[in-house]
C-alpha positions in Angstrom: -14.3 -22.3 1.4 -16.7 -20.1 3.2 -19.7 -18.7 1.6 -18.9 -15.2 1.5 -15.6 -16.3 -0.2 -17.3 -18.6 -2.6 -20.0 -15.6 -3.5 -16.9 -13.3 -4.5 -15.2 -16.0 -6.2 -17.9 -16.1 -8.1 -18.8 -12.8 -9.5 -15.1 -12.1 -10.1 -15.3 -15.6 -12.4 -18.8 -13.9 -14.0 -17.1 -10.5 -14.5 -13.7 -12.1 -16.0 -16.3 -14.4 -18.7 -18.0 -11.4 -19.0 -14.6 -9.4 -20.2 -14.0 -12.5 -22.7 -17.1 -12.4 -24.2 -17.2 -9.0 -24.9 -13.2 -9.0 -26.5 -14.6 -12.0 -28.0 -17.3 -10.3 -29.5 -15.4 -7.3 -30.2 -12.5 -9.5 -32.5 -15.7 -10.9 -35.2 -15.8 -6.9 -36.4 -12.8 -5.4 -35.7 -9.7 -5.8 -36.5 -6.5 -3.2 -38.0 -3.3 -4.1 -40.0 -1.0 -2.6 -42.5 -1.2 -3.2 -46.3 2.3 -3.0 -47.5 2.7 -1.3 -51.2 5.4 -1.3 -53.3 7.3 1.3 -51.5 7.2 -0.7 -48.6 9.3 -2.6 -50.6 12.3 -0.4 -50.2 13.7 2.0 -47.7 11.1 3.8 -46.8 8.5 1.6 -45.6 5.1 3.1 -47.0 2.6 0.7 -45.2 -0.9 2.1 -44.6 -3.1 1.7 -41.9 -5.9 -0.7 -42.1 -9.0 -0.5 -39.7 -11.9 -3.0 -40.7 -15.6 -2.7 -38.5 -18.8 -4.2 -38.9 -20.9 -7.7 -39.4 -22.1 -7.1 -42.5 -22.2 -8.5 -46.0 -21.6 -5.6 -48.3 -18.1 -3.9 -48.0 -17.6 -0.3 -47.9 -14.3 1.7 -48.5 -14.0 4.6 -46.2 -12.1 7.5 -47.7 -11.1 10.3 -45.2 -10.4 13.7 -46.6 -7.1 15.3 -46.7 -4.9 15.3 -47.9 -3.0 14.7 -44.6 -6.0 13.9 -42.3 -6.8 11.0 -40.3 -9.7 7.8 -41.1 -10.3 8.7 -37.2 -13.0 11.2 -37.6 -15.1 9.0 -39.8 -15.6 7.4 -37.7 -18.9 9.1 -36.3 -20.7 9.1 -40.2 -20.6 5.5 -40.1 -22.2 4.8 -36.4 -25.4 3.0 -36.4 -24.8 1.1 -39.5 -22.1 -1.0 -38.2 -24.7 -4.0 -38.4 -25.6 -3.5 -41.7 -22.3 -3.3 -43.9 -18.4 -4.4 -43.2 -16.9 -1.3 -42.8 -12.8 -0.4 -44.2 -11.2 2.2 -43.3 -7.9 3.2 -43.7 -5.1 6.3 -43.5 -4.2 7.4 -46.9 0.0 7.8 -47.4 1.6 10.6 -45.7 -1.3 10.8 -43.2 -1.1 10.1 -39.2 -0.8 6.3 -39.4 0.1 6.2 -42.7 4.0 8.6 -42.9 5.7 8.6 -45.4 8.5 10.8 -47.2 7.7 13.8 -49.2 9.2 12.5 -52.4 6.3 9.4 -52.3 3.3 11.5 -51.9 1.6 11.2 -55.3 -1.7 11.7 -56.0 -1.7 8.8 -58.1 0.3 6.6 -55.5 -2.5 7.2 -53.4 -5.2 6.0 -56.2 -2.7 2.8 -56.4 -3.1 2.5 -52.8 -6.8 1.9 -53.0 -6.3 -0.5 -55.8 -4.5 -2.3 -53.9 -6.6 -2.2 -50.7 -9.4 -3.7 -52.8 -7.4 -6.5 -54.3 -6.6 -7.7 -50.6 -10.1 -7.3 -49.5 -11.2 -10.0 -52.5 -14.1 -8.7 -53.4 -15.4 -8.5 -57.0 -17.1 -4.9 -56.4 -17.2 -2.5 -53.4 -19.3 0.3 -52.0 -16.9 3.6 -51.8 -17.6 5.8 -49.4 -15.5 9.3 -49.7 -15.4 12.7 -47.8 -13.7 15.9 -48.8 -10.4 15.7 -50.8 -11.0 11.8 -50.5 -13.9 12.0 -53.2 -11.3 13.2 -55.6 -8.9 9.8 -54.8 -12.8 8.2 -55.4 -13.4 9.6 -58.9 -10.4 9.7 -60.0 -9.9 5.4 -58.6 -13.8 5.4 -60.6 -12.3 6.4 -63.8 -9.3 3.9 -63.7 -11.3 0.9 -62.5 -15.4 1.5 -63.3 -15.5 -2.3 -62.7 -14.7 -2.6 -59.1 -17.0 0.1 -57.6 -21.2 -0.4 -57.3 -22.0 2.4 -55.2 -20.1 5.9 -55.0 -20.7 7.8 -52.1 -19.5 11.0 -52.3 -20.0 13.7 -48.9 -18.6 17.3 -48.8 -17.3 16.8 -52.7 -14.6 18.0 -54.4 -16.8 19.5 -58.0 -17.2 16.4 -60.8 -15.6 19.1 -63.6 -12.9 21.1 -62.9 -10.5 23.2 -65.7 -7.6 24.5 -62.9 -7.4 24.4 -59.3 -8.7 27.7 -59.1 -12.3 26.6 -60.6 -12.3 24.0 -57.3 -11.0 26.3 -54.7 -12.2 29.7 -55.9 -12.5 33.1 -54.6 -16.4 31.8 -53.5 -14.9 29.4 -51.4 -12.6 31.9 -49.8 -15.5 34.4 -49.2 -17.3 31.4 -47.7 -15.0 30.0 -45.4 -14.5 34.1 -43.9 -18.7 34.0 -43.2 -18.3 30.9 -41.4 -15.5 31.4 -39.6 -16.6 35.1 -38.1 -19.8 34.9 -38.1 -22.1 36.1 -35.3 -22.8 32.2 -33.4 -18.8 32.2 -33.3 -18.4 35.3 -31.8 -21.2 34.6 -29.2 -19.2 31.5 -27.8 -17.4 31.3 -24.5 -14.1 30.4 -25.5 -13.9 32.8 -28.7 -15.2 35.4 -26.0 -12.3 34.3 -23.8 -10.1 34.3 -26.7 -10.7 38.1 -27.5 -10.8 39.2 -23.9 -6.8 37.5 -23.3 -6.0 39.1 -27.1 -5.2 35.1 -27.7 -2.8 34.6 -24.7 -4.2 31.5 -23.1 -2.4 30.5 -19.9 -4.0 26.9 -20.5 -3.3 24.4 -22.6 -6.6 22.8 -22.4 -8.2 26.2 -22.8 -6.0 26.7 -26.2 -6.5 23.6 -27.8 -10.8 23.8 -26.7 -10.3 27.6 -28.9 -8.3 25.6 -31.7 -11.1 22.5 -31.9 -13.5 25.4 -32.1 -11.8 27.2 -35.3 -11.1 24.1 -36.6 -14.7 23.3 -36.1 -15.9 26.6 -37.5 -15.9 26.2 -41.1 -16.5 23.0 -41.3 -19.9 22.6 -39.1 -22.5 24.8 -39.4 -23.7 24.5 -35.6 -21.2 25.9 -34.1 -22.3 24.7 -30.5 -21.4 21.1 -31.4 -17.6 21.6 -31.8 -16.7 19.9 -29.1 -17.9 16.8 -31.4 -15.6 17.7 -33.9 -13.0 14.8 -33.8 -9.0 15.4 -34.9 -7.8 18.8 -35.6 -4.7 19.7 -36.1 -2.7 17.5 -34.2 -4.2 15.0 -36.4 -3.2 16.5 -39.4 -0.1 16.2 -41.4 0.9 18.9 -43.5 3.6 17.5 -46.0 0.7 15.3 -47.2 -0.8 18.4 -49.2 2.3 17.7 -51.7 0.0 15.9 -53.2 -2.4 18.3 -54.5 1.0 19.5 -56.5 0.6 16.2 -58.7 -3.1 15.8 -59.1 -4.5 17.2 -62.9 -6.6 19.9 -61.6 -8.7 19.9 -65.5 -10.8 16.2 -65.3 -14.5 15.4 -65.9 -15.6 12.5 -63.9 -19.1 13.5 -64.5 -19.5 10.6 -67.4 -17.9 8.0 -65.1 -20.0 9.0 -62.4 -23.0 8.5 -64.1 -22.4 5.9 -66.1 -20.4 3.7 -64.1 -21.8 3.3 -60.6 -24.5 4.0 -58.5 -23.4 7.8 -57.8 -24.7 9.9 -54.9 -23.4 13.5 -54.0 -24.6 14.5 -50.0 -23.4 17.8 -49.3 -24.3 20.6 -46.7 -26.0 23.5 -47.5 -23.2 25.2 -45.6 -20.9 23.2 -46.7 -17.9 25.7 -47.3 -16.8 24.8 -50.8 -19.8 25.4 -52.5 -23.3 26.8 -50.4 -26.2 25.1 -51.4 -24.6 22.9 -53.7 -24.7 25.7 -56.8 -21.9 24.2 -58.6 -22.3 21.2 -58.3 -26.2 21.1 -59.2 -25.1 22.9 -62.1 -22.7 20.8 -63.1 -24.4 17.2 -63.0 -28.2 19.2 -64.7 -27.5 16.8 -67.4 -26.1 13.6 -65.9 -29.9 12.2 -64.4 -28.0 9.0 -62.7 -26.2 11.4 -60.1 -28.2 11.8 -57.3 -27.6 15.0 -55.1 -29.1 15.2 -51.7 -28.8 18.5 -49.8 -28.6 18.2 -46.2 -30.2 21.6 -44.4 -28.8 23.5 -41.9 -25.3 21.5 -41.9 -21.8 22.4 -43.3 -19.0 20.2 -44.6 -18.6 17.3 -42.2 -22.6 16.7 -42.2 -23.0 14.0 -39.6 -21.6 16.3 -36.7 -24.6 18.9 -37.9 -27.9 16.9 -38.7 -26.6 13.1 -38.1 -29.8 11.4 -38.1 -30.9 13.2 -41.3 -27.4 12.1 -42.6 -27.3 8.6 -41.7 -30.8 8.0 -43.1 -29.2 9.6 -46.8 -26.4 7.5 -46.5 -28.1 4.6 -46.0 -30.2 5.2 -49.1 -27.2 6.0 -50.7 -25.4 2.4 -49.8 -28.4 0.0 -50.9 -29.2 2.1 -54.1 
């Protein structure tokens, strides 16, 4: 073999180890599967979507928001801590990777869902860690089984106390998500600009779905000129998973299990559009003094895209409490 043939032998052999190594590496902390509950049983085959990340000891439960979105855009609230906790995420029924039929989407399906999770993970107790809607599947799971959950993270929350639907998503919230949505930084953007000058009639595809990322984006961040950060969107959304609001019991009090019953912490935005500067819910927990609420400055509902050092640091707190 000549020596030029011998050196590129060589690096290709050095590149291909290189490649195993790193799938290698890459199979100790990842892996996805499909938990099969007992409508999986039947006809309709409701399996959910399993993704589990991360080296260490401690397990967290990843709850995406919803009802209908995707574990997807989690992801990037849980970067950086990879080496510090194993990491489960999962698609909730009637979600992306999770479909389902209309006539199984149950709020308390879903609750059964996690239960289940959690039995197949074999763990005594777990760290939950919920966004959005998904705090309300946390609570309410909290309530049901108090001894299976240590730490209760709860980001962008649904309110602990709640007497109808209304009190949750109230005329406030409406007024709030109008600011955020029209507000001056909006307007001053490129493609909202772009929008307004072509009266909405895009001749790109690419330049419609940037405009629908950014409205998306809009009430849910609170600097706007990250929104190309934002992760899913609508196409990641499924609708006839919002059947399941229908059969939740909008009047609860989780405030009691919340204090009593795990290491509870509330991290919400300041601009969070469901409740600005956490009024409600500071008013609600005055009284419960094992609830910590952290308020994140300058950042709306999905908190990591806005301040995400400031909100990893919380979290972290939040997780070894």
């Amino acid at each position: 073999m000549k020596p030029i043939t011998k050196l590129l032998t060589g690096i290709v052999l050095l590149c291909l180890m290189s490649s195993f190594n790193q799938l290698f590496s890459q199979s100790k902390d990842y892996s996805e599967w499909y938990l099969r509950t007992p409508d999986s049983l039947d006809a309709y085959n409701q399996d959910i979507y399993v993704r589990e990340l991360g080296v260490g000891k401690d397990t967290v439960v990843v709850i995406h928001g919803g009802f209908g979105a995707n574990h997807d855009y989690m992801l990037d609230a849980i970067q950086g801590l990879e080496e510090k906790y194993h990491f489960v995420l999962y698609d909730q029924r009637g979600s992306l990777l999770s479909p389902g039929p209309k006539e199984k989407l149950t709020f308390q399906k879903n609750v059964g869902d996690l239960d289940l999770l959690i039995k197949q993970l074999g763990t005594k107790k777990v760290k939950i860690m919920a966004h959005s809607m998904g705090t309300l599947v946390a609570m309410e799971y909290l309530s049901q089984h108090p001894e299976k959950v240590s730490n209760l993270v709860l980001i962008g929350a649904i309110p602990s106390k709640s007497d109808s639907m209304s009190d949750v998503f109230s005329k406030r919230t409406e007024e709030q998500v109008k600011f955020l949505s029209f507000r001056p930084e909006v307007k001053a953007l490129p493609i909202y600009k772009r929008y307004k000058e072509l009266k909405g009639k895009f001749s790109s595809d690419r330049e419609r779905t940037d405009f629908n990322r950014m409205t998306f984006a809009a009430s849910n961040i609170y600097k706007i000129d990250r929104y190309k950060l934002m992760r899913g969107g609508f196409h990641y959304y499924k609708e006839d998973a919002s059947v399941m609001s229908e059969t939740v019991n909008w009047k609860y009090d989780y405030r009691k299990f919340l204090n009593d019953n795990a290491k509870t912490t509330i991290i919400f935005g300041d601009h969070d559009f469901l409740d600005f500067n956490g009024e409600v819910h500071q008013e609600l927990i005055k009284n419960y003094k094992n609830i910590k609420f952290r308020l994140i400055k300058s950042a709306g509902h999905n908190i990591w895209v806005d301040e995400p050092e400031i909100f990893r640091k919380e979290l972290e707190n939040a997780l070894k409490r």
